[in-house]
Backbone as numpy.savetxt, mean C-alpha at the origin, in Angstrom:
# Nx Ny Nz CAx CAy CAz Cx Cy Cz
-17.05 1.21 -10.35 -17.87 2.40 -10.35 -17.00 3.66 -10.35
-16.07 3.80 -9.77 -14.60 5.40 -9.28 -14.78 5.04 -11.14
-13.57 4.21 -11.43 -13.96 4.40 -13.08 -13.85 4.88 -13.79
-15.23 3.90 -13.81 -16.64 4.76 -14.95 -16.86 6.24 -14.49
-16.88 6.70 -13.18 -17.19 8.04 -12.74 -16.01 8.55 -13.47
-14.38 8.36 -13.70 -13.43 9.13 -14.29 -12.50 8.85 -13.00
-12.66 8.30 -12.38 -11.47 8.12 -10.55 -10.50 7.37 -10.83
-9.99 7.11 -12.58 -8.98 6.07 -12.37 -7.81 6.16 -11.62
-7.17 7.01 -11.37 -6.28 7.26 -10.17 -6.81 6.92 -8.81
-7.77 6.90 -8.64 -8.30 6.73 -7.17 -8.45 5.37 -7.37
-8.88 4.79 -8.24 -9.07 3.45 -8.11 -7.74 2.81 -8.42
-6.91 2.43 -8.89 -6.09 2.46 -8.33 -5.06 2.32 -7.22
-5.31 3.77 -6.62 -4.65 3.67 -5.51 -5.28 3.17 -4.51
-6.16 2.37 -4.43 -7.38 1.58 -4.03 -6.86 0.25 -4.15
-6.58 -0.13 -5.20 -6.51 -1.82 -5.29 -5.29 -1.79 -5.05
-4.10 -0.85 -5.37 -2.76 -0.89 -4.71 -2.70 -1.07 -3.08
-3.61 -0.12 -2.71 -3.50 -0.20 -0.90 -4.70 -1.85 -0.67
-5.49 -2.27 -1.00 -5.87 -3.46 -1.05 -4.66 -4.66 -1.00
-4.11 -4.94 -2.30 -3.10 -5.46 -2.45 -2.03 -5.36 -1.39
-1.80 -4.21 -0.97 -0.57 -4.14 0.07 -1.06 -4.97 0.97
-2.19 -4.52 1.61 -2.94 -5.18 2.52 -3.38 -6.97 2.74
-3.62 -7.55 1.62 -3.74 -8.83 1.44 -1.89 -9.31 1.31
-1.01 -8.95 0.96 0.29 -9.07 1.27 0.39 -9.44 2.81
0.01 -8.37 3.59 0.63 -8.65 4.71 -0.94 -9.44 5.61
-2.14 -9.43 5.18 -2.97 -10.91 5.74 -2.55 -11.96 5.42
-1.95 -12.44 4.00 -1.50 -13.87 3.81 -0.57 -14.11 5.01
0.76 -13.29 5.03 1.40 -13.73 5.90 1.07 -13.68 7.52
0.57 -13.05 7.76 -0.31 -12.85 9.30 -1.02 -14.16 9.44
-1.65 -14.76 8.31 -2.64 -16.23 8.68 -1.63 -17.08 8.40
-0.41 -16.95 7.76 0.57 -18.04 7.14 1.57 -18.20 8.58
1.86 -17.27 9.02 3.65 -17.06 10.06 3.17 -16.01 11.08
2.22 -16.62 12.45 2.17 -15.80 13.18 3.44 -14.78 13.72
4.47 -15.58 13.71 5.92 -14.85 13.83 6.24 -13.43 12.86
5.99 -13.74 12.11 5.97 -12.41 11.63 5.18 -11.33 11.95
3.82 -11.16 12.85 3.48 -10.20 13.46 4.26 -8.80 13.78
5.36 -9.93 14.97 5.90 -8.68 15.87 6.96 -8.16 14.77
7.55 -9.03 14.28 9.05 -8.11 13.19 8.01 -6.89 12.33
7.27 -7.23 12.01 6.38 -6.46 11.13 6.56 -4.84 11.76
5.44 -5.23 13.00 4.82 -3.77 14.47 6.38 -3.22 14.18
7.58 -4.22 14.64 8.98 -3.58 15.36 9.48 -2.82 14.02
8.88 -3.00 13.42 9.81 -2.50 11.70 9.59 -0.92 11.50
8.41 -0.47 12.40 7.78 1.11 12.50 9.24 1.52 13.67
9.92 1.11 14.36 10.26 1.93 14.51 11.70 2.70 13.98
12.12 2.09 13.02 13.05 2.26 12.20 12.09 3.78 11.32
11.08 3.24 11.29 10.66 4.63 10.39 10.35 5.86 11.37
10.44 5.50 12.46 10.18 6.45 13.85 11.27 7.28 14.00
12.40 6.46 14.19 13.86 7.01 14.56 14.21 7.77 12.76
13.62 7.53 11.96 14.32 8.71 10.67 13.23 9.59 10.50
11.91 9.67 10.95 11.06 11.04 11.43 11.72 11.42 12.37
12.31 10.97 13.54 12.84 12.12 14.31 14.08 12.95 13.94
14.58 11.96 13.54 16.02 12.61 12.46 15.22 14.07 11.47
14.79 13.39 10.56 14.19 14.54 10.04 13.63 15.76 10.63
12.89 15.76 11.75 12.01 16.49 12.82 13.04 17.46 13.38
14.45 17.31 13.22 15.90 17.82 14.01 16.28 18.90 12.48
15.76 18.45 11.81 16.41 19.25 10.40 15.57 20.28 10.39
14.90 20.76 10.88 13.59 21.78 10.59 13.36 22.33 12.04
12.95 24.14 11.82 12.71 24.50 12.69 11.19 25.15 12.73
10.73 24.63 11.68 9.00 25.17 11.65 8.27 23.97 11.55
6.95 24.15 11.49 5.58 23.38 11.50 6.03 22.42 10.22
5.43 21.36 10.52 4.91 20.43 11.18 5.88 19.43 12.27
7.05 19.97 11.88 7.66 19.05 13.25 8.25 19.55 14.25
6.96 20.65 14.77 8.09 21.21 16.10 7.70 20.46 17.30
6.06 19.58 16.75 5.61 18.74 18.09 6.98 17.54 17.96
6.67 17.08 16.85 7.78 15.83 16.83 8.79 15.61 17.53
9.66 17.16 17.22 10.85 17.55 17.55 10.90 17.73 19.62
9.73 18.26 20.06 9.52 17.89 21.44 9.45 16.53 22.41
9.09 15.72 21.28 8.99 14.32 21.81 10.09 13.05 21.85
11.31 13.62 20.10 12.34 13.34 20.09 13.30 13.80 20.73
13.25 13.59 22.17 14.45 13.86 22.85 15.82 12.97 22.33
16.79 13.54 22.68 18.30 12.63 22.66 18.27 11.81 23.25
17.46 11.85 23.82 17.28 10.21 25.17 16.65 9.50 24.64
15.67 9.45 23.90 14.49 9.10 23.39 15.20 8.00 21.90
15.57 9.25 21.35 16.20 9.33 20.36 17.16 7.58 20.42
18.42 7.74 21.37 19.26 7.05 21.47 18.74 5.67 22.10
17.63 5.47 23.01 17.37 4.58 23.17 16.55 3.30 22.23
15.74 4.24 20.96 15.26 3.61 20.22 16.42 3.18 18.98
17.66 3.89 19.08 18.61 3.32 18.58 18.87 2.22 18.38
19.23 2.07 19.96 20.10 1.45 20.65 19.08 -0.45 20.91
17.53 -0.12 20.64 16.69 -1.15 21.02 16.80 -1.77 19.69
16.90 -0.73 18.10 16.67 -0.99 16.94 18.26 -1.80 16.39
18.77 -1.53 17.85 20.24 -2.26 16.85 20.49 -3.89 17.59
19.98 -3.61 19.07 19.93 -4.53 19.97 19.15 -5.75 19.83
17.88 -5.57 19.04 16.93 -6.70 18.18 17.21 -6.73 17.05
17.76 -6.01 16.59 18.34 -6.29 15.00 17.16 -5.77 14.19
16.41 -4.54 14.30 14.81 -4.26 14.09 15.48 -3.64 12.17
14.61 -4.62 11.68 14.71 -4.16 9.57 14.11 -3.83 9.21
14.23 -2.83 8.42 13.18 -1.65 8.02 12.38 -2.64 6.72
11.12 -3.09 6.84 10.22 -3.79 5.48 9.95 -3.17 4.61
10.43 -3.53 3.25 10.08 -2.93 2.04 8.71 -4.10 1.47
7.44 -2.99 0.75 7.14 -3.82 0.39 7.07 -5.03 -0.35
8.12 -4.89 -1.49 8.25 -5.95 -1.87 8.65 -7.71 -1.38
9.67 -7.12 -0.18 9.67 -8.03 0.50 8.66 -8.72 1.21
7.74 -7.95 2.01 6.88 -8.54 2.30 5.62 -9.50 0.90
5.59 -9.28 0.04 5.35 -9.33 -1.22 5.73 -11.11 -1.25
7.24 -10.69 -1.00 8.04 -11.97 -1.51 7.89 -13.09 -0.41
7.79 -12.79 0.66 7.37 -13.57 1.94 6.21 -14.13 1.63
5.17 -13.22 1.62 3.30 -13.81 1.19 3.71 -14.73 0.01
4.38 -15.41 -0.86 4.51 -15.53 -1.93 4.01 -15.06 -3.76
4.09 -14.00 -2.88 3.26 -13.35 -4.10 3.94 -11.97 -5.15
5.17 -12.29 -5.19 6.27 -11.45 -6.10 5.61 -11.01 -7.45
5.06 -12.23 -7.95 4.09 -11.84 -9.27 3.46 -10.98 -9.39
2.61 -10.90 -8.50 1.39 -9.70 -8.10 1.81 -9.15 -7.55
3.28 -8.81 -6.58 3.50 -7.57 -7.05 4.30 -6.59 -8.06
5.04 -8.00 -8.85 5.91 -7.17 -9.80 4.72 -6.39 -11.31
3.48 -7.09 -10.77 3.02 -6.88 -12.18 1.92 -5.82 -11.80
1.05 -5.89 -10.96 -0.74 -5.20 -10.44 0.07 -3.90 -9.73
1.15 -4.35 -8.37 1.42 -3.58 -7.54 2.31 -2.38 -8.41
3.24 -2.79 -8.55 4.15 -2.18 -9.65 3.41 -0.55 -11.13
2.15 -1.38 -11.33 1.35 -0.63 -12.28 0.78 0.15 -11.92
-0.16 0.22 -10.49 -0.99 0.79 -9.87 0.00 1.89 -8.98
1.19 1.59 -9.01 2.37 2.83 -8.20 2.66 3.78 -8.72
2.13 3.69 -10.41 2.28 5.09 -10.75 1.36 5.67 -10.62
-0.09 5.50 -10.08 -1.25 6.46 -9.64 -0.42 7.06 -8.33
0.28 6.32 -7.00 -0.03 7.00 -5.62 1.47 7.70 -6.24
2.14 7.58 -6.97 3.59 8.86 -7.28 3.01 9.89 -8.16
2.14 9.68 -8.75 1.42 10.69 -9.99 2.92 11.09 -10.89
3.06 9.50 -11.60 4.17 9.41 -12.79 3.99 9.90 -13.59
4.22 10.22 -14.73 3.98 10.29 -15.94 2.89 8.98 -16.97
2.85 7.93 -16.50 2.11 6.58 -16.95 0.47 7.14 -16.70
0.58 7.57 -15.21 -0.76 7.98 -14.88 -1.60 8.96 -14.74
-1.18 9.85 -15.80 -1.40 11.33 -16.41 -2.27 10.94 -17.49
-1.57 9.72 -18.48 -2.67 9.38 -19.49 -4.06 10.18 -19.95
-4.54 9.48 -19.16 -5.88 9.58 -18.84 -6.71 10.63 -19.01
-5.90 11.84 -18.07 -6.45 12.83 -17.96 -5.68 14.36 -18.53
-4.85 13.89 -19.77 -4.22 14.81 -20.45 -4.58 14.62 -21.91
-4.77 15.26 -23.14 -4.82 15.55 -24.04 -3.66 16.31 -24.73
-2.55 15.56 -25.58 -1.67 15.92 -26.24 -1.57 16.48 -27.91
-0.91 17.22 -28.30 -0.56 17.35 -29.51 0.36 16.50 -30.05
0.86 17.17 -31.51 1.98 16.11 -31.82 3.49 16.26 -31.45
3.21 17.89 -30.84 4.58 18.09 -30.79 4.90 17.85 -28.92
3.29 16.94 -28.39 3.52 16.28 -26.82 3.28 17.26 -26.24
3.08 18.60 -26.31 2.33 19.52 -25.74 0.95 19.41 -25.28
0.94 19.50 -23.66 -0.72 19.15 -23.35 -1.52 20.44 -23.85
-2.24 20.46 -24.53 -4.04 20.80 -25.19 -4.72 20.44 -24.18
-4.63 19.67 -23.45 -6.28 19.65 -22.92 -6.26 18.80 -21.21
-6.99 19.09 -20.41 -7.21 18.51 -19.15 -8.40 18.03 -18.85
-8.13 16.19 -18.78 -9.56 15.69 -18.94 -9.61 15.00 -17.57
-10.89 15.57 -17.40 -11.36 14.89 -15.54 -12.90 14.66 -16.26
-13.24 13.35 -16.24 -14.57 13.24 -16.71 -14.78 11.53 -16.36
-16.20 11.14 -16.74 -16.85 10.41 -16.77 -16.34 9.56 -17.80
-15.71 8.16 -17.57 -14.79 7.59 -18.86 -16.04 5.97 -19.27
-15.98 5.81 -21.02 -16.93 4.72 -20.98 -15.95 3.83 -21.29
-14.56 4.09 -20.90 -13.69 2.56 -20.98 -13.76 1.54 -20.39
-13.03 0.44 -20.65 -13.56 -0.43 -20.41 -12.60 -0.84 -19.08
-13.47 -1.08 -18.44 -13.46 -0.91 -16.83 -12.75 -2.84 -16.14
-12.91 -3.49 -17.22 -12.61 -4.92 -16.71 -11.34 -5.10 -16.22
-10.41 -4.52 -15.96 -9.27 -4.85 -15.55 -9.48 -4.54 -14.17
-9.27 -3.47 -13.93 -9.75 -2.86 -12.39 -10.96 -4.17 -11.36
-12.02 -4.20 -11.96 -12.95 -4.89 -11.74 -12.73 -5.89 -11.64
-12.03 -6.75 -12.22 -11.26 -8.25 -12.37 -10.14 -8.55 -11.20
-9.18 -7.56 -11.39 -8.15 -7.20 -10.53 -8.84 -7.64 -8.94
-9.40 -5.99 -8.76 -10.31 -5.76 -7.45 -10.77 -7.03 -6.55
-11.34 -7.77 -7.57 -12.69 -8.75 -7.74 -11.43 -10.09 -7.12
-10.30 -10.55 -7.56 -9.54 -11.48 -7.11 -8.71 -10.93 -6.03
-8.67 -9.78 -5.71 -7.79 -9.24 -4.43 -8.87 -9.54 -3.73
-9.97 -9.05 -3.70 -10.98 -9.54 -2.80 -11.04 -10.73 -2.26
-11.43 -11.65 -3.13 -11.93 -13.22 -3.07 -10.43 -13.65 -2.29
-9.29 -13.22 -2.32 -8.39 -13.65 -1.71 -8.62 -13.43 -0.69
-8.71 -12.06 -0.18 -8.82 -11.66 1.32 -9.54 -12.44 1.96
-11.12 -12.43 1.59 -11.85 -13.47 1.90 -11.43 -15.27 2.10
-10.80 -15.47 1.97 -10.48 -16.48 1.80 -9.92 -16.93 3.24
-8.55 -15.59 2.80 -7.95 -15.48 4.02 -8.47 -15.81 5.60
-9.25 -14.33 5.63 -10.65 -14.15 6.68 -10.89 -15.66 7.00
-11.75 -16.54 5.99 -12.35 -17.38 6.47 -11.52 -18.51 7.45
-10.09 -18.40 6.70 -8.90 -19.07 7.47 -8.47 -18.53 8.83
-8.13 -17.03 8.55 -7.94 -16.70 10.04 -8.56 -17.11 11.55
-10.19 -17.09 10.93 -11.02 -16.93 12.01 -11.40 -18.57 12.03
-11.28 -19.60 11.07 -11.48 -20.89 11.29 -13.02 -20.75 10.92
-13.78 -19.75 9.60 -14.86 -20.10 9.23 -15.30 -21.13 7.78
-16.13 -21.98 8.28 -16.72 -22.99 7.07 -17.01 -22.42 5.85
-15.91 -21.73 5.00 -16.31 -20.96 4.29 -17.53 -21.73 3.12
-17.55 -23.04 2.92 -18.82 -23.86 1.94 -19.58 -23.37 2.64
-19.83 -23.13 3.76 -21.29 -23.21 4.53 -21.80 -22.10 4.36
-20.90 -20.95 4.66 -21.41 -19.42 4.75 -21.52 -19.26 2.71
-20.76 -20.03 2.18 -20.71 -19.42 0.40 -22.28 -19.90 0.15
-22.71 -20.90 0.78 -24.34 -21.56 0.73 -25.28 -20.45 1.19
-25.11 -19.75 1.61 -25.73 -18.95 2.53 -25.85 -18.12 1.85
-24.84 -17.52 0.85 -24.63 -15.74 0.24 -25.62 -16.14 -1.15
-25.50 -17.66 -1.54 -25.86 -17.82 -3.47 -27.73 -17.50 -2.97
């Protein structure tokens, strides 16, 4: 439906954050162990916001910058070096879920909507010959929408799947239930 309305960027960045998301449920129902490395992996991104938060003396990080004390600071160091805490890229996690495919191919495609590349301008630009944009199109598109929809439609049914595993539901019983 985003679409057909003209949201192909939004949709998109929709089934990309979906996708991320079923990445890290496979492995959550697959390797309870991986939970905590996962949680502990934020704080590697904690300790280089506060770094950053030290480079700046205006808004938005002067709260930051109050909370990153040197104490603060050094102890989450010192915890991040002491557990050996690794910063997760998604792909890795990707590669863990076993699912490298989907993301070298869906995830990969859909990343130039949340960077706003050049790939995902398409859409909503109108060129000449000499590649000069003419025109800015935000509209109602009657393309054909099956990829997204298809895509969407098996990220889903996965999740679900998942779900039914996590929680230990009869998924025949409840699929009897929905037809």
């Amino acid at each position: 439906m985003l679409a057909k309305k003209g949201f192909h960027a939004e949709i998109g960045i929709l089934t990309r954050a979906c996708l991320e998301t079923l990445f890290l449920l496979k492995i959550a129902v697959e390797d309870e162990e991986f939970i905590p490395i996962f949680v502990q992996s934020d704080d590697r991104k904690r300790l280089t916001l506060m770094h950053v938060a030290h480079k700046y003396k205006e808004k938005p990080f002067l709260m930051t910058k109050e909370c990153a004390t040197p104490e603060i600071m050094k102890e989450l160091k010192e915890k991040i070096e002491t557990v050996n805490i690794q910063l997760l890229k998604v792909e890795q996690i990707a590669a863990k879920a076993g699912m490298s495919q989907y993301y070298d191919s869906v995830y990969r495609l859909f990343s130039d909507f949340v960077h706003t590349m050049p790939k995902s301008l398409e859409k909503f630009i109108e060129v000449d010959d000499a590649g000069d944009v003419i025109r800015i199109i935000h509209a109602p598109s009657d393309e054909d929408n099956r990829f997204y929809l298809l895509t969407l439609s098996d990220i889903l049914l996965r999740t679900l799947d998942l779900v039914f595993s996590l929680f230990s539901i009869d998924k025949k019983e409840k699929m009897k239930k929905l037809a």
